[in-house]
N, CA, C and O atoms as a GROMACS GRO file, in nm:
protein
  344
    1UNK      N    1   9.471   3.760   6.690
    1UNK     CA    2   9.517   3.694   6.569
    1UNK      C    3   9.444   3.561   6.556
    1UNK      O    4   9.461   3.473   6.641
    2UNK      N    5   9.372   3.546   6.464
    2UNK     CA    6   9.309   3.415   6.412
    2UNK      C    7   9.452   3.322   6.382
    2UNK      O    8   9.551   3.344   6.312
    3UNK      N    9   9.408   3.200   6.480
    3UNK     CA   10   9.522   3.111   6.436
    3UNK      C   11   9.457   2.986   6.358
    3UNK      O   12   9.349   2.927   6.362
    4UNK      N   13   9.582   2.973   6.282
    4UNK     CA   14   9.549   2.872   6.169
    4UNK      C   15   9.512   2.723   6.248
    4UNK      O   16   9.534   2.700   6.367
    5UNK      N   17   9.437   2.610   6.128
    5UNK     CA   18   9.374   2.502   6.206
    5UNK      C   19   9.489   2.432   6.228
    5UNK      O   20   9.604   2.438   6.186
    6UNK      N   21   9.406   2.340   6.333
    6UNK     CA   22   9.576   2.266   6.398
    6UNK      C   23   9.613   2.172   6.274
    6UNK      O   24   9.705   2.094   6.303
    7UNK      N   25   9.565   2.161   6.146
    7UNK     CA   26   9.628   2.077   6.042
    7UNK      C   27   9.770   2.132   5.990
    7UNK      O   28   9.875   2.075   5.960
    8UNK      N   29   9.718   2.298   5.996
    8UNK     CA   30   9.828   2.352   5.950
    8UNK      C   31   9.907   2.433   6.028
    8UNK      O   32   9.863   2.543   6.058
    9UNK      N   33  10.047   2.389   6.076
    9UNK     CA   34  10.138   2.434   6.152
    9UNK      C   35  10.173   2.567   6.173
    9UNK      O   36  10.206   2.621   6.067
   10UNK      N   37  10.180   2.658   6.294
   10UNK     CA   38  10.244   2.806   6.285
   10UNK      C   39  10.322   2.807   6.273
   10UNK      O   40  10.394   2.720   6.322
   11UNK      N   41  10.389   2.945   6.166
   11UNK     CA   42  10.523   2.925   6.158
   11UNK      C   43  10.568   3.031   6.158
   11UNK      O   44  10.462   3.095   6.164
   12UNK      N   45  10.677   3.135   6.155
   12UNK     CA   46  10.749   3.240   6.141
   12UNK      C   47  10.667   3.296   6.026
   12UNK      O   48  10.590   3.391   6.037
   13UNK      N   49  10.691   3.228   5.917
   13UNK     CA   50  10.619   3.277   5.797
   13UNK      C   51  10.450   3.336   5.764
   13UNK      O   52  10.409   3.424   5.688
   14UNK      N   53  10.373   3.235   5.867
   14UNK     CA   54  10.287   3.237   5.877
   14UNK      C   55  10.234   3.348   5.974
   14UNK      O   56  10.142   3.421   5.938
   15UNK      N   57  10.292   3.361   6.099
   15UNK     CA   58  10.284   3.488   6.161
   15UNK      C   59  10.303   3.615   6.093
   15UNK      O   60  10.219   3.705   6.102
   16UNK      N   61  10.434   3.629   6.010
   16UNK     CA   62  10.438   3.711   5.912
   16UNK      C   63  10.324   3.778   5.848
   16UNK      O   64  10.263   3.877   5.888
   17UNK      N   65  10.301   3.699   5.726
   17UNK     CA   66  10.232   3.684   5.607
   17UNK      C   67  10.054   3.749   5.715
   17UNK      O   68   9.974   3.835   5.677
   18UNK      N   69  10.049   3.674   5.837
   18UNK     CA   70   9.921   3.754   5.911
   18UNK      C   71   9.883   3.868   5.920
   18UNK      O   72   9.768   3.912   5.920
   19UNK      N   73  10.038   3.952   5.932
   19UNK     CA   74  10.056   4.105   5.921
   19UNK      C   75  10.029   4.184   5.806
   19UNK      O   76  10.001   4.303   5.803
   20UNK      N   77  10.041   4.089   5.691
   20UNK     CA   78  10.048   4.157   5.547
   20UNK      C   79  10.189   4.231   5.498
   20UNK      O   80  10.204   4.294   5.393
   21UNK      N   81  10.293   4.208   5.607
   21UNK     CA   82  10.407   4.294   5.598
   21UNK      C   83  10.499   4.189   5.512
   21UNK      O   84  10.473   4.077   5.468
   22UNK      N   85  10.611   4.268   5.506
   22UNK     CA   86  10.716   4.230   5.396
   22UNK      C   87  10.856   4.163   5.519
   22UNK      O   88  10.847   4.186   5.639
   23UNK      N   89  10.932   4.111   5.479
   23UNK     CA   90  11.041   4.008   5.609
   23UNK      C   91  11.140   4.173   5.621
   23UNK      O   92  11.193   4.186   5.731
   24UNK      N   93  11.163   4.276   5.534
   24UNK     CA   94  11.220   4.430   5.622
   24UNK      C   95  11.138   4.465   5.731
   24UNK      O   96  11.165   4.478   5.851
   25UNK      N   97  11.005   4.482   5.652
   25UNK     CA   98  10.936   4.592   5.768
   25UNK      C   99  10.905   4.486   5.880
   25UNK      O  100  10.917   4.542   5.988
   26UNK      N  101  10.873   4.365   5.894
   26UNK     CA  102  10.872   4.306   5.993
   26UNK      C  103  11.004   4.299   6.092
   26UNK      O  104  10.992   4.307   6.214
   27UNK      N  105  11.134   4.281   6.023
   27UNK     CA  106  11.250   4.277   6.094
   27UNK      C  107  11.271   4.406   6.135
   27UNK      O  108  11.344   4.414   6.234
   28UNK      N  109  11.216   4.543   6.079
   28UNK     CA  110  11.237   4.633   6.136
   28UNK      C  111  11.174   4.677   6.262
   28UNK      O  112  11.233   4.750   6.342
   29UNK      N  113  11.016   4.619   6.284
   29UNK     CA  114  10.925   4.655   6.331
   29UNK      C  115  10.956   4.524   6.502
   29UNK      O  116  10.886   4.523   6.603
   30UNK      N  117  11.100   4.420   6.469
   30UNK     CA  118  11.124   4.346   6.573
   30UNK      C  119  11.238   4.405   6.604
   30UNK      O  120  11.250   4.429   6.724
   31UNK      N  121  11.311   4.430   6.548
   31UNK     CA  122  11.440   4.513   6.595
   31UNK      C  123  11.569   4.430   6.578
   31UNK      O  124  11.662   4.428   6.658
   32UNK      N  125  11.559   4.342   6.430
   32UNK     CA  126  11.696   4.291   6.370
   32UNK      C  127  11.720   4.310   6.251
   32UNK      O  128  11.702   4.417   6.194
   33UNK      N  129  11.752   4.235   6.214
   33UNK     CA  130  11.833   4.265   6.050
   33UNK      C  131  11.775   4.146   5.998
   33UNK      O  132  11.772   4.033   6.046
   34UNK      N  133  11.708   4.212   5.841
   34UNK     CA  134  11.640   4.150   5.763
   34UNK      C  135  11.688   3.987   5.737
   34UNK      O  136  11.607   3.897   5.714
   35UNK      N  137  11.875   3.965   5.748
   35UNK     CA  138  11.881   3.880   5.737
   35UNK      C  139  11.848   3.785   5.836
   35UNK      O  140  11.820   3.672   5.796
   36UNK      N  141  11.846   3.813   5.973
   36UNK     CA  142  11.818   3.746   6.074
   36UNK      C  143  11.690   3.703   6.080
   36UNK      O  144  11.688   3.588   6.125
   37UNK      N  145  11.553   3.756   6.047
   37UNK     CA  146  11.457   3.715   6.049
   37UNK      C  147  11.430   3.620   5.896
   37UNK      O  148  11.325   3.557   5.879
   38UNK      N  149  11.504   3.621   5.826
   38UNK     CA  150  11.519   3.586   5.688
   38UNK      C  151  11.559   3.443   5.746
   38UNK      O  152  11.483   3.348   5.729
   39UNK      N  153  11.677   3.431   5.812
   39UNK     CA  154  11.699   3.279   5.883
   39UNK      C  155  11.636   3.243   5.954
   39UNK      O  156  11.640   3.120   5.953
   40UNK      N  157  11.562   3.285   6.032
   40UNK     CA  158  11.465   3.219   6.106
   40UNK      C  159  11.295   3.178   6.026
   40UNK      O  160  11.208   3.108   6.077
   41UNK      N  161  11.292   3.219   5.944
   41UNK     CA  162  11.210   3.183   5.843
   41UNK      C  163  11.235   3.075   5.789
   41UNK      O  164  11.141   2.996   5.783
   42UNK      N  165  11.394   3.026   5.722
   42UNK     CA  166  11.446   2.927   5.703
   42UNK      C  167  11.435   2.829   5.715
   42UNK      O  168  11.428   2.740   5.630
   43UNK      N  169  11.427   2.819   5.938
   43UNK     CA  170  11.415   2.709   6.018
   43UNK      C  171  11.545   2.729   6.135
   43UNK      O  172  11.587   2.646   6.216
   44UNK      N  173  11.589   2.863   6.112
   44UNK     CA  174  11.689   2.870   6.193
   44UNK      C  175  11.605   2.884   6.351
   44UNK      O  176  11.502   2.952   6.348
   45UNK      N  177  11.638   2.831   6.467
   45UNK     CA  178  11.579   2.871   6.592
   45UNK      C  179  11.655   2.996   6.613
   45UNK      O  180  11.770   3.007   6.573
   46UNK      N  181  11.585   3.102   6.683
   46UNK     CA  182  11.672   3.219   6.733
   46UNK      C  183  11.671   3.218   6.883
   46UNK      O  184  11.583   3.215   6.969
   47UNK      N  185  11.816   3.222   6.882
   47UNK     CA  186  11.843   3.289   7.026
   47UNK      C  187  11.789   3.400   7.095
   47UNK      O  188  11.873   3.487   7.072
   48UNK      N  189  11.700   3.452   7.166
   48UNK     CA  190  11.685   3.591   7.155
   48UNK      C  191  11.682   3.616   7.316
   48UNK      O  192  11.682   3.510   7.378
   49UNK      N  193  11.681   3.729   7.395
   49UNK     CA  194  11.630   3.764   7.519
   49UNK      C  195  11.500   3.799   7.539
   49UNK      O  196  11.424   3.843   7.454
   50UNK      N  197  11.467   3.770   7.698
   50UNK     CA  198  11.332   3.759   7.728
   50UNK      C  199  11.265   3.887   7.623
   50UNK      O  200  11.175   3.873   7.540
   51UNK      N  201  11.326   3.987   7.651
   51UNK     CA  202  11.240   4.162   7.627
   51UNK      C  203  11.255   4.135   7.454
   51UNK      O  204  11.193   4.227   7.401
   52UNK      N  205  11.312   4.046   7.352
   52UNK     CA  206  11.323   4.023   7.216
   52UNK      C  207  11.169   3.954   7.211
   52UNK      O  208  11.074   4.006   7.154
   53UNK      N  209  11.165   3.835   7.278
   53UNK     CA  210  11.078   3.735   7.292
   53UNK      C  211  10.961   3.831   7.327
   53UNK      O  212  10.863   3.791   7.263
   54UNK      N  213  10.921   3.966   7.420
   54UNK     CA  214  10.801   4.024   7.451
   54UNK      C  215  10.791   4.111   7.330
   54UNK      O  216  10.672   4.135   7.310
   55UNK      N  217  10.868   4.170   7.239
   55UNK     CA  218  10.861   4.289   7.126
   55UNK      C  219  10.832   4.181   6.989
   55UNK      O  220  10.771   4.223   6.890
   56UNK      N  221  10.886   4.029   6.995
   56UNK     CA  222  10.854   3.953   6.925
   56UNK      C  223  10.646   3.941   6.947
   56UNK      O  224  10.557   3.976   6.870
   57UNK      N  225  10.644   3.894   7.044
   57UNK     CA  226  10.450   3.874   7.073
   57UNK      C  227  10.372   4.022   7.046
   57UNK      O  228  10.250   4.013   7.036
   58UNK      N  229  10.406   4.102   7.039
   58UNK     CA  230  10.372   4.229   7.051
   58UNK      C  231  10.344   4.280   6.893
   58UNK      O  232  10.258   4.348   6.838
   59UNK      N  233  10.473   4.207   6.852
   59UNK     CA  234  10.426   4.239   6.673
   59UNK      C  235  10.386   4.161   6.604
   59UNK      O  236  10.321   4.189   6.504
   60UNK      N  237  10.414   4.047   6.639
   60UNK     CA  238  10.332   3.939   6.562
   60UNK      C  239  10.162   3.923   6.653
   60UNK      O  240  10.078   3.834   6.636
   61UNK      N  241  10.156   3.994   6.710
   61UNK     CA  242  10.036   4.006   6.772
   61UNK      C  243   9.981   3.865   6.837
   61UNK      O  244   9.860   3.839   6.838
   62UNK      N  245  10.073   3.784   6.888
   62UNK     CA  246  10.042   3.667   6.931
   62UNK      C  247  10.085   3.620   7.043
   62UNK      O  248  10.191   3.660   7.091
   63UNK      N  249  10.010   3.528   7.102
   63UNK     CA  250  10.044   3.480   7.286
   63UNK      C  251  10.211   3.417   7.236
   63UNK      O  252  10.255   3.421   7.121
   64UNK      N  253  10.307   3.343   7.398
   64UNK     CA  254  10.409   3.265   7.394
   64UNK      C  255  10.374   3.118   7.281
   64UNK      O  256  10.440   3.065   7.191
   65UNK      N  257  10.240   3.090   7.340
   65UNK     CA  258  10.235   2.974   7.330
   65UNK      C  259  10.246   2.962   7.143
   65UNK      O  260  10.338   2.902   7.088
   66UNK      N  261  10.155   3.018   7.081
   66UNK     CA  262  10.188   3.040   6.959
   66UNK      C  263  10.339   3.094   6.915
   66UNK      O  264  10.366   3.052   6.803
   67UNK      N  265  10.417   3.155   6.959
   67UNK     CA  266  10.556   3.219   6.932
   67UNK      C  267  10.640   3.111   6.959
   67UNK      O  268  10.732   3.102   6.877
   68UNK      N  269  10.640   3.027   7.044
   68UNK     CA  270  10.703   2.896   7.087
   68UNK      C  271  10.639   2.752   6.952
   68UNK      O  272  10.704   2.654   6.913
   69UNK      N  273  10.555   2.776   6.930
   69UNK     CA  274  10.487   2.674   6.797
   69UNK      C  275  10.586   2.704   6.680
   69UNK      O  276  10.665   2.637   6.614
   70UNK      N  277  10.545   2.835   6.682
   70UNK     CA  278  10.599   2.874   6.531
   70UNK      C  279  10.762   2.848   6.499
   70UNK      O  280  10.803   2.804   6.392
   71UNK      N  281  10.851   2.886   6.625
   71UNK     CA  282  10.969   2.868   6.592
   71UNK      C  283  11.055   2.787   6.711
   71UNK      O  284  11.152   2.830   6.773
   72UNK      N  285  10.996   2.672   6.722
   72UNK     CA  286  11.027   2.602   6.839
   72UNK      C  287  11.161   2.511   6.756
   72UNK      O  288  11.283   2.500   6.765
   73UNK      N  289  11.043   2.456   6.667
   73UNK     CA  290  11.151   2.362   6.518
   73UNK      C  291  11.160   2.444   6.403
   73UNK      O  292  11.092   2.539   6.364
   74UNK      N  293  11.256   2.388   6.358
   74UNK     CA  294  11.300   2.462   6.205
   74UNK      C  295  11.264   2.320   6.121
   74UNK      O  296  11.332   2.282   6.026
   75UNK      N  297  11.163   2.258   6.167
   75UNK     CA  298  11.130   2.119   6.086
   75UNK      C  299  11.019   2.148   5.960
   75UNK      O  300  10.974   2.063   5.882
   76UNK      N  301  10.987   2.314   5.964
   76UNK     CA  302  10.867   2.309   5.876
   76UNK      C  303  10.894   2.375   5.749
   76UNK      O  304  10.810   2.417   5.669
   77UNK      N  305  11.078   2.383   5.739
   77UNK     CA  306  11.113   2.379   5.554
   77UNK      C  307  11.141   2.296   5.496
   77UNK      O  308  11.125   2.185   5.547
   78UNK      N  309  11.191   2.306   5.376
   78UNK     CA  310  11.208   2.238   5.308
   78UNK      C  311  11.366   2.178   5.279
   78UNK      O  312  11.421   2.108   5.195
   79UNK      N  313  11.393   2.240   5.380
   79UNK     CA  314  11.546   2.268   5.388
   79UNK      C  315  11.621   2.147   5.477
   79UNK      O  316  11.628   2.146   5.600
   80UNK      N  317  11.679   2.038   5.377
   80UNK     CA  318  11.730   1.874   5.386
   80UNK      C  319  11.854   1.869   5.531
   80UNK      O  320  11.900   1.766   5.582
   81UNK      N  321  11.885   2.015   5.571
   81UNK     CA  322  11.993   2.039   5.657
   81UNK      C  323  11.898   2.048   5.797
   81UNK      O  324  11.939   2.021   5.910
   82UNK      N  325  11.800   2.081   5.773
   82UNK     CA  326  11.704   2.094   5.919
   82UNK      C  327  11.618   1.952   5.935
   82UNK      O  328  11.556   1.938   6.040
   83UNK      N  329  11.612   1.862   5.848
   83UNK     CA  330  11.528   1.762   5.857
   83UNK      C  331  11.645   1.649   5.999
   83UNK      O  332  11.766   1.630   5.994
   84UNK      N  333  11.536   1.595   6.114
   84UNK     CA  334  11.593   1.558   6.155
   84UNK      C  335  11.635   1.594   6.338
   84UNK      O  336  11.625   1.530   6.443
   85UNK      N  337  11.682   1.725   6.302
   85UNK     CA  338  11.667   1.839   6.403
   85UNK      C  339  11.610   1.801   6.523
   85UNK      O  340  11.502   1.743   6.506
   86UNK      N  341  11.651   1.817   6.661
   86UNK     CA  342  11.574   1.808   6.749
   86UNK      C  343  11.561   1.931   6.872
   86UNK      O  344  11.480   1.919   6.964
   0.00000   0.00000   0.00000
């Protein structure tokens, strides 16, 4: 996976959108519910287990270190309830 320049931040979305897929077939293709990956798009952090976290890198086709960038903070919406966040 070509990662974006360090100007511009990884994000859930951005991993996404890499795939060309839609936030179903991606949530399907991770193994939750559309709404769940829908919140974490948001800026929600997800809880997940290790073997979530390996089927997560596997489809977004990307190392930890990038998977930990992208949804480490929920600081990269627009969303006035996540600003702040630590």
């Amino acid at each position: 996976m070509e990662i974006p320049k360090k100007s511009q931040r990884l994000t859930p979305v951005i991993l996404r959108k890499k795939l060309g897929w839609t936030q179903e077939q991606t949530a399907r293709a991770i193994g939750v519910r559309p709404a769940t990956l829908s919140n974490w798009e948001a800026g929600h952090v997800p809880r997940v287990t290790p073997s979530l976290i390996k089927k997560m890198m596997e489809v977004y086709n990307c190392s930890l270190d990038d998977l930990i960038e992208a949804f480490e903070r929920g600081d990269w919406t627009h969303n006035p309830q996540n600003s702040g966040d630590v």
